[in-house]
C-alpha positions, -999 to 999 in steps of 0.1 A, spaced: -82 -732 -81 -48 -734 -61 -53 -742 -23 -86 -738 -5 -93 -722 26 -108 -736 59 -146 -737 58 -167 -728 86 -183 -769 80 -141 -776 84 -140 -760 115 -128 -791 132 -99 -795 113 -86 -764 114 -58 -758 147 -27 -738 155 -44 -701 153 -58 -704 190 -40 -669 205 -46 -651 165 -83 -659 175 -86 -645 207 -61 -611 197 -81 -604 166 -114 -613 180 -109 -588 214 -95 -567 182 -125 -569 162 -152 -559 191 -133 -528 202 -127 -511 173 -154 -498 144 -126 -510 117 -102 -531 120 -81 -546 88 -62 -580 88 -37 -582 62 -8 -610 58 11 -624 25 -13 -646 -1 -14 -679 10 -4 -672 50 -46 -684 61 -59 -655 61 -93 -666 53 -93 -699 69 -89 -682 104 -117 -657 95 -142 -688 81 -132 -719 104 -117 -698 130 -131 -666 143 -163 -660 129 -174 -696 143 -155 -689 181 -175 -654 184 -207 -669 176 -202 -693 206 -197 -665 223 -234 -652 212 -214 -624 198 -239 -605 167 -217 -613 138 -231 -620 104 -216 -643 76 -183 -637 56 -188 -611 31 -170 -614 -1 -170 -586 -33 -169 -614 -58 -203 -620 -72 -221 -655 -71 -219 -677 -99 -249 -698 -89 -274 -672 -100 -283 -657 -132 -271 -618 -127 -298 -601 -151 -328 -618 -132 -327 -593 -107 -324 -556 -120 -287 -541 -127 -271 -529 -98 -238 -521 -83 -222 -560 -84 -199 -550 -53 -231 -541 -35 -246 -574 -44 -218 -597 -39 -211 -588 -4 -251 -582 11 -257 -615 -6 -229 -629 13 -237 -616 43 -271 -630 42 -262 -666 22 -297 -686 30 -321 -653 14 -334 -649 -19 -312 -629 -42 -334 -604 -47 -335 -594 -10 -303 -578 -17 -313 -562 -49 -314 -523 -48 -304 -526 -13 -274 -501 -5 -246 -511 22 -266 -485 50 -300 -498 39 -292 -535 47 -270 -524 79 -301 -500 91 -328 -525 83 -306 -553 104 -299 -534 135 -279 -549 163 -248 -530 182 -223 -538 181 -226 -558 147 -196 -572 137 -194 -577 97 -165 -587 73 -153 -588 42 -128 -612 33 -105 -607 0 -109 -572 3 -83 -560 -20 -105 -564 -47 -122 -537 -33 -90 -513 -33 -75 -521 -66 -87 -507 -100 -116 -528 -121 -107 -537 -157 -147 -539 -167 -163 -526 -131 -144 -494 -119 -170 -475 -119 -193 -499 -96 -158 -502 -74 -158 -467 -67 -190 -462 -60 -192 -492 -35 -161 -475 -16 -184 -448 -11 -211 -465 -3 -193 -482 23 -176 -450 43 -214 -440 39 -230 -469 58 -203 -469 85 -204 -429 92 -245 -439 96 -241 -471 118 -215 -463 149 -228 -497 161 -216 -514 131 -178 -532 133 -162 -536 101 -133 -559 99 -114 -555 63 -93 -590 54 -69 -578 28 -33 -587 11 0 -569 28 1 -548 -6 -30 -531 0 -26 -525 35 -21 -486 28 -53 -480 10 -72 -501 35 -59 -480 60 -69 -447 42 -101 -457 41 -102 -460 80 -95 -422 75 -120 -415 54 -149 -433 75 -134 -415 109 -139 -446 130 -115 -467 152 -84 -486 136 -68 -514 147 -46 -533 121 -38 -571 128 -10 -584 105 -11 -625 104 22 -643 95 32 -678 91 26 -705 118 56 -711 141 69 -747 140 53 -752 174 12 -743 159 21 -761 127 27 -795 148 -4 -786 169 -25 -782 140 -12 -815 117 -17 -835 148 -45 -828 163 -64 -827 130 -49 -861 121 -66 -869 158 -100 -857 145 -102 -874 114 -95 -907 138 -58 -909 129 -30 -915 157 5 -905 139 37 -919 146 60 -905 172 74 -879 163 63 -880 126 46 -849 128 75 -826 136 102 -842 111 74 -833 82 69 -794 101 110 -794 101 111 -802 64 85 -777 60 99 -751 75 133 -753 52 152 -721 37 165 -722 3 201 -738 22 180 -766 40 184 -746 73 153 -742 94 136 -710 90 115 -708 125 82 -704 101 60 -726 84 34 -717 57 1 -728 55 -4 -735 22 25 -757 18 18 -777 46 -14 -782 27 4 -796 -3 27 -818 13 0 -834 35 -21 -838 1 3 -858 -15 19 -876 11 7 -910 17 -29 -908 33 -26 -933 62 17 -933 69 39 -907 72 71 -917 49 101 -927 72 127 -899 85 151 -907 63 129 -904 28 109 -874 37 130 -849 22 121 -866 -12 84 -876 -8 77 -836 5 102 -826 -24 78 -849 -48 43 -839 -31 52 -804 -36 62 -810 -72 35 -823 -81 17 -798 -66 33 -769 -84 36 -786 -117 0 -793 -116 -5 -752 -108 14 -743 -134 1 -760 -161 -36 -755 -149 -24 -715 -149 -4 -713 -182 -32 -736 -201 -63 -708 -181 -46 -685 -198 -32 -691 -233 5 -694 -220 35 -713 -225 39 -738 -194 78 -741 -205 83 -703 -203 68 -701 -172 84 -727 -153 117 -716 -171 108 -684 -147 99 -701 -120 143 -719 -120 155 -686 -127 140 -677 -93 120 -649 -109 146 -625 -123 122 -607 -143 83 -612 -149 79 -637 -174 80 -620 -211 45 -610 -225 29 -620 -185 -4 -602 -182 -15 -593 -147 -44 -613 -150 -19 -649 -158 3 -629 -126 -24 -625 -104 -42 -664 -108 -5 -677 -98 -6 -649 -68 -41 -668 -58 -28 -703 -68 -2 -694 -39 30 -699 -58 42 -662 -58 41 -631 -37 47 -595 -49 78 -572 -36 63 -545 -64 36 -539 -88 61 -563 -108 85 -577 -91 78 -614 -76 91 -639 -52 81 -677 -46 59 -678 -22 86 -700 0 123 -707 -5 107 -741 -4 94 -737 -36 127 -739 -56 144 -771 -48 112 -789 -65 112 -764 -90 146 -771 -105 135 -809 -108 103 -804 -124 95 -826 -155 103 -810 -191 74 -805 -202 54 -800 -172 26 -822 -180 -10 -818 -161 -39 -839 -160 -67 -835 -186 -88 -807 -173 -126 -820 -165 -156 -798 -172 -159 -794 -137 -122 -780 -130 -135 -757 -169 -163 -747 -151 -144 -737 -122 -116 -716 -138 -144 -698 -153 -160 -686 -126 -129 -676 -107 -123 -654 -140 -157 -640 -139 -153 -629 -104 -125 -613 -113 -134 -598 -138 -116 -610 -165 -143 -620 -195 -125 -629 -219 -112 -661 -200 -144 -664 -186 -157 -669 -217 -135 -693 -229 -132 -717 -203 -172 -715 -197 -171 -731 -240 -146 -754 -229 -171 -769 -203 -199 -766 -227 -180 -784 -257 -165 -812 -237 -206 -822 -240 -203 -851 -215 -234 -870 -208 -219 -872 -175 -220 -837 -169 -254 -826 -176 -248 -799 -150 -221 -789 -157 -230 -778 -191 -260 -761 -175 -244 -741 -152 -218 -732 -178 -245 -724 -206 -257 -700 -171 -220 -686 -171 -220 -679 -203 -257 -662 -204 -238 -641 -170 -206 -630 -195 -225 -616 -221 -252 -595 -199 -218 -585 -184 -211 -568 -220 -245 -558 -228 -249 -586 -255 -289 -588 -246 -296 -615 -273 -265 -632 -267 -274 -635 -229 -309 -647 -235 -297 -674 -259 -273 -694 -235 -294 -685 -204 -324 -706 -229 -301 -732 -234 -294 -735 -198 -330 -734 -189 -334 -765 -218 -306 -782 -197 -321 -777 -158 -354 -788 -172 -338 -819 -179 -324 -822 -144 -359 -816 -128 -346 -784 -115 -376 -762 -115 -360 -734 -93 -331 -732 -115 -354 -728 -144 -375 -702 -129 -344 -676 -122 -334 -682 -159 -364 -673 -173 -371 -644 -153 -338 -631 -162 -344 -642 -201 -378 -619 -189 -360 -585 -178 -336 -589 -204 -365 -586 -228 -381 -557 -208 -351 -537 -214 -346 -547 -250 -361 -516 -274 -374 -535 -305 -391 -566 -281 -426 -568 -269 -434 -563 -233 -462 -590 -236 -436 -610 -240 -413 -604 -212 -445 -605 -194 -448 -647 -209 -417 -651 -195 -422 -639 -161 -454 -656 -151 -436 -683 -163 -407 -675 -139 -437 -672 -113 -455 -704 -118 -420 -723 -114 -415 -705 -79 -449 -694 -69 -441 -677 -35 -406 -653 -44 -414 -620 -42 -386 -609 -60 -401 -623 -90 -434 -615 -88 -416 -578 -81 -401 -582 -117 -439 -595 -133 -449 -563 -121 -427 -542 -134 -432 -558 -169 -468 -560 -166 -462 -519 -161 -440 -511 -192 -472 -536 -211 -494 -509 -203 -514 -532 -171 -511 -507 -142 -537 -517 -122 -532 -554 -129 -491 -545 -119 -503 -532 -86 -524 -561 -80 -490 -583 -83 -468 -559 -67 -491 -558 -38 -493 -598 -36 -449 -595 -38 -455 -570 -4 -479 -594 9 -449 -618 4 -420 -598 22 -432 -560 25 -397 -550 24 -392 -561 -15 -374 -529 -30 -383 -533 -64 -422 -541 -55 -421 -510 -31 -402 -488 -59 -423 -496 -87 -455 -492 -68 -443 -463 -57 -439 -453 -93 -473 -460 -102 -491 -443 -78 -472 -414 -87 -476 -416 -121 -520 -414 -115 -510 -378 -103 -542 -378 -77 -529 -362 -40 -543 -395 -27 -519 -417 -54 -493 -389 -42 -493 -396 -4 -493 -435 -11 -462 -431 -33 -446 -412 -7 -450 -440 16 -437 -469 -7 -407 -447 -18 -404 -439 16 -392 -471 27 -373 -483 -1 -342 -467 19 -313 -444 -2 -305 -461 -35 -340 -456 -56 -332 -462 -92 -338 -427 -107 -372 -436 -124 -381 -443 -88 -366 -408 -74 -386 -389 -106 -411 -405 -90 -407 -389 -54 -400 -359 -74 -435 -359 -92 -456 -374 -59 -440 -340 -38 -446 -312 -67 -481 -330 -71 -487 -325 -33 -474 -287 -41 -441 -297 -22 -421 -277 -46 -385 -273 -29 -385 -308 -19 -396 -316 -55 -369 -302 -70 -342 -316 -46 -354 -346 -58 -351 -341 -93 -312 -331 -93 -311 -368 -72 -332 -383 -102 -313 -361 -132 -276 -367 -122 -284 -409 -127 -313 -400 -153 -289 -404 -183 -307 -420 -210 -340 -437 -187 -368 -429 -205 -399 -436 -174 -370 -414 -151 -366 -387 -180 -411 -381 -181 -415 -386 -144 -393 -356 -144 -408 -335 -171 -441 -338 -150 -429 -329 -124 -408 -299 -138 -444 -289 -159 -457 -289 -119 -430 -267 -106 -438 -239 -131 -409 -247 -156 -426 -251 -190 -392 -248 -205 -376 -276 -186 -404 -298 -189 -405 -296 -226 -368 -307 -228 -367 -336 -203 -403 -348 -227 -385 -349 -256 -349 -363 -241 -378 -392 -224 -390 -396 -263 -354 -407 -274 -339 -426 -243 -331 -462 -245 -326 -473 -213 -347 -484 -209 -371 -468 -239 -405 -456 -224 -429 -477 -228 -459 -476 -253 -485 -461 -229 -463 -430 -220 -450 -422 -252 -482 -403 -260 -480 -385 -229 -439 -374 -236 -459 -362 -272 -480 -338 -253 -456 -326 -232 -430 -318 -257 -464 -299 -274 -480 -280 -245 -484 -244 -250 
C-alpha cells in the first residue's frame, strides 16, 4: 500500500533523524501532550517506530507500544463483545502481545489507571483519523475524543504524544485545550541533503554494502531536484525510498545516467501507484494520470475522497485545501509526463487483494473492503490457502460491521473450514466464538446453540479467559446461571481482571436479589472500571436499591437508561430496581419496553419475570 514506514525490527536501517530524536524525545517527557505533525509521506511514523520509541526505551524511559486507531485485521471483531473500535484499536496496540479481549470493555482511563507508571509516555501514531469525521464510525470517533480528554484529565502522570498530518494540526491542538495539559507542537520536515546522505550510507554500511565514492550524494542531489532541475536544499523520504527500490541493488548507476535510472525508478514507482489506486477503486488510470501531467489543476472529475485520500497515503499527493492538491515533490512531474499510455500495472496477487482490503477496512470504507476481500477469495489459488482464509475472516469482519449477523457467521464458517485446513487451531477458536456471540445476539437463534459454539471456541483454546468470559455469558442468556458462574469464575481464576467475566458475574449476583448476591455484585462491578455495558450498570443499579441504597440506585439508573436503548437484560435490571425504589409506575414501563427490546432480546428465563412486572398490582 504505497511506501512503508520504518519498523521498530528495522531500526538499524533507519539514520539521518539523530537531533529530531533527541528534540522530540526531551519534548515528549516534559510536556503532558505533545503533537508531531509534518506533510504525508515526510517519516513521520518511521521516526516514532524505528526511531524514538526504540531510543527512550534504552534510556529505561516507561513508554508503551505505538498506538494506532485503526482496528486489527488479524482478529475476528464480533468475537469479543461490540465496543467503541477506536477504543479497541489503540489499547490493543498499546499492548500488541495480550489477548484481545484484555482490551475489550476497557475504557482509555481504565487501561491507563490499571497500568500505572509516571510519567508514562503513550502515542498514537496516524492520529488524524481520530480528528476527521467517520463515514460508518462517527459516533464511536466522538466518543473516543472524549474518552481520551477523560483519561488524561484523570492520569497527570500520563504523556500523550499525538502524531498527526499538517492539515489537522489545528484540531489536534484544540484538543490540548480541551484536556488542559502542557502543549508542545514538533513540526518534522524533509531531511536536509546532509541526513539524507548520512542515512543512504550508513544503512548501505549495515546491510554490509560499501558504496562508491561519492555515489551517495550525486543520487541525494538528484533527489533533491525542483521542478527546473535546481537543487532544492530538501530531500523527501519517501522518494528516496523509491529511487533506492528500483535502482540497481548492488551498483549505484554512473553520474552521468542517474538522472534517467532515478527518472525510471520513480516511474515505475508511480505508474505502479496509480494503477494499484485507480484499479482499488473502480477508476480510470488514464484520467488519473491525465491529472497527475496537468500538474493537478483541478481534482480529477467524479474523484471521491476515499480514491483522494489512498493516493494522499500512497504518498503521491499532498493537500493545500479540503480539495485542492499538489504532488507530493516537484520531483514527481518530470516522470509523470513520460509515463507509459496506458499505465499498465502488474497483476494484482491475492495477497496485495488482501491487503487493499484491509487498508479499506481500517478506513472505513466497506464498500471496497468488500470488494477487494471477493477478489482474494475468487482468485481461489491453491497457493493461497491463507489468503482466502483470512479474506473469508475480512469478509465475516465487513458484514458484522453492517449488522448482516447471518452474513458474518457464513464467511467467518468458511474461514474457520479454511484454518482447519491449515492446522490453525487458535485461528479456529476466535472464529467460532465470534460465529458464538453473533448467535447470542441473534433474536430467532437458540442460546444452546451459541452455547455449542463456544465450548467449542473453549476446547480449541482451553486457557483464554476472554472466551470462557463469552461461554458464560451464553451459558446465562440459556438459562445456566449457576453453571455460568462456575465458568465465569474459572475466566477470573484465569486473569481476575477479565471485564466481561467480572461484568456478567456481577450481573448475576444481582439478578438473585439476596443482600449477600447484592454486596458480591458490588464488588465485581466494582472493578470493572467506568465503561459497564448498561445491562451491567442496571445491574449496580438493582445490587444498591436491593441493599436499600436508593440515591445511589437511582444515579445509577440515569447511567444505565441513557445507553439502555433497546437492551432487553439492561431494560428489567432497571424495572427491578425502579419496583425497589418505590416507582411502580416506572417499573411497569421499563418491564414492558424489556419485553420488546432486541438488543439483545431477553432471554427466555426472564421473560416471565418482565410478564410479572408489567402485571404487578
Amino acid at each position: 500500500m504505497g511506501s512503508s514506514f520504518f519498523t521498530a525490527e528495522e531500526r538499524p536501517f533507519f539514520h539521518g533523524r539523530d537531533q529530531e530524536i533527541e528534540r522530540l524525545g526531551d519534548l515528549w517527557r516534559s510536556s503532558g501532550l505533545t503533537i508531531l505533525h509534518g506533510a504525508a509521506g515526510v517519516g513521520k511514523s518511521s521516526l516514532l517506530h524505528a526511531g524514538l520509541v526504540p531510543s527512550l526505551a534504552d534510556k529505561h524511559a516507561d513508554v508503551l507500544p505505538v498506538g494506532h486507531p485503526g482496528i486489527s485485521t488479524h482478529f475476528p471483531l464480533a468475537a469479543v463483545p461490540r465496543q467503541n473500535l477506536f477504543s479497541f484499536a489503540v489499547l490493543s496496540s498499546w499492548q500488541p502481545h495480550a489477548s484481545p479481549y484484555r482490551s475489550s470493555e476497557l475504557s482509555v482511563g481504565d487501561f491507563l489507571r490499571r497500568r500505572g507508571g509516571s510519567p508514562l509516555l503513550v502515542a498514537i501514531d496516524q492520529a488524524e483519523a481520530i480528528f476527521r469525521e467517520s463515514p460508518v464510525r462517527e459516533r464511536d470517533r466522538r466518543r473516543f475524543l472524549e474518552e481520551l480528554s477523560a483519561a488524561m484529565r484523570e492520569n497527570p502522570g500520563v504523556r500523550l504524544l499525538l502524531c498527526v498530518r499538517d492539515e489537522v494540526l489545528g484540531e489536534a491542538a484544540e484538543f490540548g485545550l480541551r484536556i488542559a495539559r502542557t502543549q508542545s507542537t514538533f513540526r518534522l520536515g524533509p531531511l536536509t541533503p546532509e541526513n539524507a546522505v548520512e542515512a543512504v550510507r550508513r544503512s548501505l554500511l549495515t546491510a554490509g554494502r560499501t558504496p562508491d565514492p561519492g555515489a551517495v550524494e550525486t543520487l541525494v542531489d538528484e533527489i533533491g531536484k525542483d521542478a527546473r532541475g535546481e537543487p532544492s536544499g530538501q530531500v523527501e523520504p519517501v522518494l528516496l525510498q523509491a529511487a533506492r527500490a528500483g535502482l540497481p541493488p548492488f551498483a549505484m548507476p554512473a553520474p552521468a545516467d542517474l538522472t534517467e535510472a532515478v527518472d525510471a525508478a520513480l516511474r515505475a514507482h508511480v505508474g505502479t501507484q496509480l494503477a494499484e489506486a485507480a484499479a482499488d477503486h473502480g477508476f480510470s488510470v488514464t484520467e488519473l494520470t491525465a491529472w497527475f501531467r496537468r500538474a493537478f489543476d483541478d481534482p480529477p472529475p467524479a474523484a471521491e475522497d476515499g480514491l483522494l485520500r489512498t493516493l494522499e497515503n500512497r504518498h503521491l499527493i499532498r493537500r493545500r485545501s479540503p480539495r485542492s492538491f499538489e504532488p507530493l515533490h516537484p520531483r514527481l512531474l518530470r516522470p509523470v509526463q513520460s509515463l507509459p499510455e496506458p499505465v499498465n500495472a502488474p497483476a494484482a496477487s491475492p495477497e496485495r487483494m488482501l491487503a487493499a482490503a484491509r487498508e479499506a477496512l481500517r478506513g472505513g470504507d466497506l464498500a471496497l473492503a468488500r470488494r477487494r476481500a471477493e477478489e482474494a477469495v475468487d482468485a481461489n489459488d491453491p497457493r493461497h490457502v491463507l489468503v482466502r482464509a483470512e479474506a473469508e475472516r475480512t469478509l465475516g469482519d465487513i458484514a458484522h460491521e453492517e449488522f448482516l449477523t447471518d452474513l458474518a457467521i457464513h464467511h467467518y464458517r468458511e474461514a474457520a473450514a479454511l484454518f482447519e485446513s491449515l492446522q490453525d487451531t487458535t485461528a479456529v477458536g476466535h472464529l467460532l466464538a465470534a460465529i458464538g456471540r453473533l448467535l447470542l445476539a441473534t433474536a430467532d437463534a437458540s442460546p444452546a446453540t451459541a452455547v455449542e459454539e463456544l465450548r467449542a471456541a473453549t476446547g480449541r483454546v482451553p486457557n483464554d479467559p476472554g472466551l470462557q468470559a463469552g461461554l458464560g455469558q451464553a451459558l446465562f442468556r440459556a438459562g445456566r446461571p449457576q453453571t455460568a458462574l462456575a465458568v465465569l469464575s474459572g475466566a477470573l481464576t484465569l486473569d481476575g481482571d477479565t471485564p466481561e467475566a467480572l461484568q456478567t458475574r456481577g450481573e448475576i449476583f444481582a439478578d438473585q436479589g439476596s443482600r449477600e448476591s447484592a454486596k458480591s455484585a458490588l464488588r465485581d462491578l466494582d472493578r470493572v472500571g467506568r465503561r459497564a455495558r448498561p445491562s451491567s450498570e442496571a445491574a449496580r443499579a438493582l445490587a444498591l436499591a436491593t441493599l436499600s441504597r436508593l440515591d445511589a440506585a437511582k444515579h445509577a439508573l440515569d447511567l444505565a437508561l441513557a445507553e439502555a436503548d433497546d437492551d432487553g437484560p439492561a431494560l428489567l435490571r432497571a424495572a427491578r430496581a425502579e419496583r425497589l425504589c418505590g416507582d411502580r409506575g416506572a417499573a411497569v414501563k421499563l418491564a414492558a419496553l424489556a419485553a420488546e427490546a432486541k438488543d439483545p432480546p431477553l432471554p427466555a428465563h426472564q421473560r416471565d419475570e418482565a410478564r410479572l412486572l408489567r402485571e404487578m398490582p
